[in-house]
C-alpha positions as CSV (number, residue, x, y, z in Angstrom):
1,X,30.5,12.6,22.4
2,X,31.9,12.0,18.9
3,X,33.7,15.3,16.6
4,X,30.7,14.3,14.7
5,X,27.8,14.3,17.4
6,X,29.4,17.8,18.5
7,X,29.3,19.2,14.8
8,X,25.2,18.1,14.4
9,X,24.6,19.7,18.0
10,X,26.8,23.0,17.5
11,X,24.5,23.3,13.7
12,X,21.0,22.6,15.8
13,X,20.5,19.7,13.5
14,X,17.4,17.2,14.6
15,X,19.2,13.9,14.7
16,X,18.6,10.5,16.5
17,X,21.4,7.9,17.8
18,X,21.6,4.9,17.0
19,X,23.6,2.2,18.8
20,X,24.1,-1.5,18.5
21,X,26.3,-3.7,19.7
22,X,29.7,-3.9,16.6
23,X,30.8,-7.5,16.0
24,X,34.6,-7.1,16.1
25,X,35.1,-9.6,13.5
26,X,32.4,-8.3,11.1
27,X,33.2,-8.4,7.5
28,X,31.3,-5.2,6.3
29,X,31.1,-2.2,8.7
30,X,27.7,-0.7,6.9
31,X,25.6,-3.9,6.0
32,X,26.1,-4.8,10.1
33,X,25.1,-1.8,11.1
34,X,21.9,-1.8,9.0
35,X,21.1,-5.7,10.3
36,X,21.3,-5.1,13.6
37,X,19.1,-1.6,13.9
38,X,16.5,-3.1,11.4
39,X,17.2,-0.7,8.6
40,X,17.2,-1.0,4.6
41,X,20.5,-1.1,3.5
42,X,19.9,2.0,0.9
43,X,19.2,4.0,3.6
44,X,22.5,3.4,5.4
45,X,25.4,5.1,3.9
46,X,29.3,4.1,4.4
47,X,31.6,7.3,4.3
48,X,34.8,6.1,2.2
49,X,38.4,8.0,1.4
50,X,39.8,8.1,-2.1
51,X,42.6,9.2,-3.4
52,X,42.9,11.4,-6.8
53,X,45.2,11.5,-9.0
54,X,46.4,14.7,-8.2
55,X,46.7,13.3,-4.6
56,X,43.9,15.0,-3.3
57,X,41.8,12.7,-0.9
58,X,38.4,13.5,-0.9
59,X,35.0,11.7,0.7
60,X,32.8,9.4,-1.0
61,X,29.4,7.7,0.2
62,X,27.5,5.2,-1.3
63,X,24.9,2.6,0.2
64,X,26.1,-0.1,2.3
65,X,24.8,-2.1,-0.4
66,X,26.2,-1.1,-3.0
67,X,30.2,-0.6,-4.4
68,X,31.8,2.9,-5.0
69,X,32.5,3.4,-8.8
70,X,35.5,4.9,-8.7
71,X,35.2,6.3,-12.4
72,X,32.0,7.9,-11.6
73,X,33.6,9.3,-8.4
74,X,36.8,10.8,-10.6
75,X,34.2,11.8,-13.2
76,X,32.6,14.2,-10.3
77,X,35.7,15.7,-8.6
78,X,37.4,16.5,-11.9
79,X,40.0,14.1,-11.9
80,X,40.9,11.6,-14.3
81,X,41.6,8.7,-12.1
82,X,40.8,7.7,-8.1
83,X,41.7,5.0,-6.3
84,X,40.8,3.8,-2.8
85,X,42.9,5.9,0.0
86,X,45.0,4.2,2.3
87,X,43.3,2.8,5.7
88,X,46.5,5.3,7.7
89,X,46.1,8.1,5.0
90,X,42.0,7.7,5.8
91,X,42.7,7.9,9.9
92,X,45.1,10.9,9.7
93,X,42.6,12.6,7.3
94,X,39.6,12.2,9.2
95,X,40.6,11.5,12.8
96,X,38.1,8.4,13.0
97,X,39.2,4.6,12.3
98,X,38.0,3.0,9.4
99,X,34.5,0.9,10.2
100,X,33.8,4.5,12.0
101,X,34.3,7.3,9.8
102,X,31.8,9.8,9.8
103,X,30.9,12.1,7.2
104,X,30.7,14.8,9.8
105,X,33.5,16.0,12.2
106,X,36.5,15.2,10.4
107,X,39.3,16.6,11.2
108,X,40.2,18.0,7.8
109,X,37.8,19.5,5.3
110,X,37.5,17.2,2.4
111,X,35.2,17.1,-0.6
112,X,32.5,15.6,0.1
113,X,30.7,12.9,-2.9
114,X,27.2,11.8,-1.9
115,X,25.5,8.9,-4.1
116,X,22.4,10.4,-5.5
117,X,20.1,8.5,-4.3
118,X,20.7,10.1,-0.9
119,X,18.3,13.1,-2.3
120,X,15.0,13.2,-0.4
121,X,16.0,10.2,1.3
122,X,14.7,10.7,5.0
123,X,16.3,9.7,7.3
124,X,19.7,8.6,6.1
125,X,21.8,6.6,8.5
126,X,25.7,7.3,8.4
127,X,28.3,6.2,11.0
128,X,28.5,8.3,14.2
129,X,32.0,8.6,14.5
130,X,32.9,5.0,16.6
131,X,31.9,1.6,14.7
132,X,28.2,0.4,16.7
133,X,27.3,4.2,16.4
134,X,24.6,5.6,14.0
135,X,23.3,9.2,13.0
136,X,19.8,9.2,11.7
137,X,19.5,12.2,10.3
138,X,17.6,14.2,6.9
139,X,19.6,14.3,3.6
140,X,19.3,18.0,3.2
141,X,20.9,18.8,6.3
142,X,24.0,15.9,5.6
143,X,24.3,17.7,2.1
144,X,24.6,20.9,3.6
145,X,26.9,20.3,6.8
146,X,29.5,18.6,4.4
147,X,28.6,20.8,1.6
148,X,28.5,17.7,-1.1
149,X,28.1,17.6,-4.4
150,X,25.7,14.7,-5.3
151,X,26.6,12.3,-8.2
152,X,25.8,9.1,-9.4
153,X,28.6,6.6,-7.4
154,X,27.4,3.4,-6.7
155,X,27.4,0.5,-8.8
């Protein structure tokens, strides 16, 4: 049981699990998750790390489909620049490894930057904490256990 599976049961959230076997060599984390469970890529949302430019790190999630828009995501969080995190900075922050970081369960508390078209999107799909492992799981309730502010990200 993931940090993340244990956060949805302690907040008696309704969520399914999805798992699928993770090519080791796979070239995008997200999009293989969404080909191999049969899922539109908007609904499947990758959880990434940035870095401000006050050195804050703080959460981002777009669809798999799409690229994070790191203006837009500086734009929301006050800042005047971000930047990608680094992969170690990312694993230390969140206790996951990258290709598995869940929005839920980290190990810190970081803000949390949720595309909008995540509103009213039931279900979204976001990683489960290990890479082949899905949460399907309504918007509201990933909005309110990470306590994001939506804005428009993806590009």
């Amino acid at each position: 049981m993931t940090p993340a599976i244990k956060t949805l049961t302690r907040a008696k959230v309704n969520y399914e699990l999805l798992e699928y076997p993770h090519a080791p060599r796979a070239p995008a984390y997200g999009l293989e998750a969404a080909e191999a469970l049969g899922l539109t890529p908007e609904t499947v949302f990758k959880t990434l790390l940035a870095q401000l430019d006050n050195g804050r790190l703080v959460v981002a999630m777009v669809p798999v489909n799409a690229q994070l828009d790191l203006k837009a995501l500086a734009r929301a969080a006050g800042a005047r620049k971000a930047s990608m995190a680094d992969t170690g900075d990312a694993e230390r922050a969140t206790g996951y490894v990258v290709g598995g970081i869940s929005p839920l369960g980290q190990k810190k508390r970081l803000a949390t930057f949720i595309d909008a078209s995540a509103e009213g999107r039931d279900p979204i799909h976001v990683s489960g904490g290990r890479r082949g492992l899905e949460i399907a799981l309504a918007s509201a309730d990933l909005i309110a256990l990470t306590a994001a502010s939506l804005a428009p990200l993806a590009r």
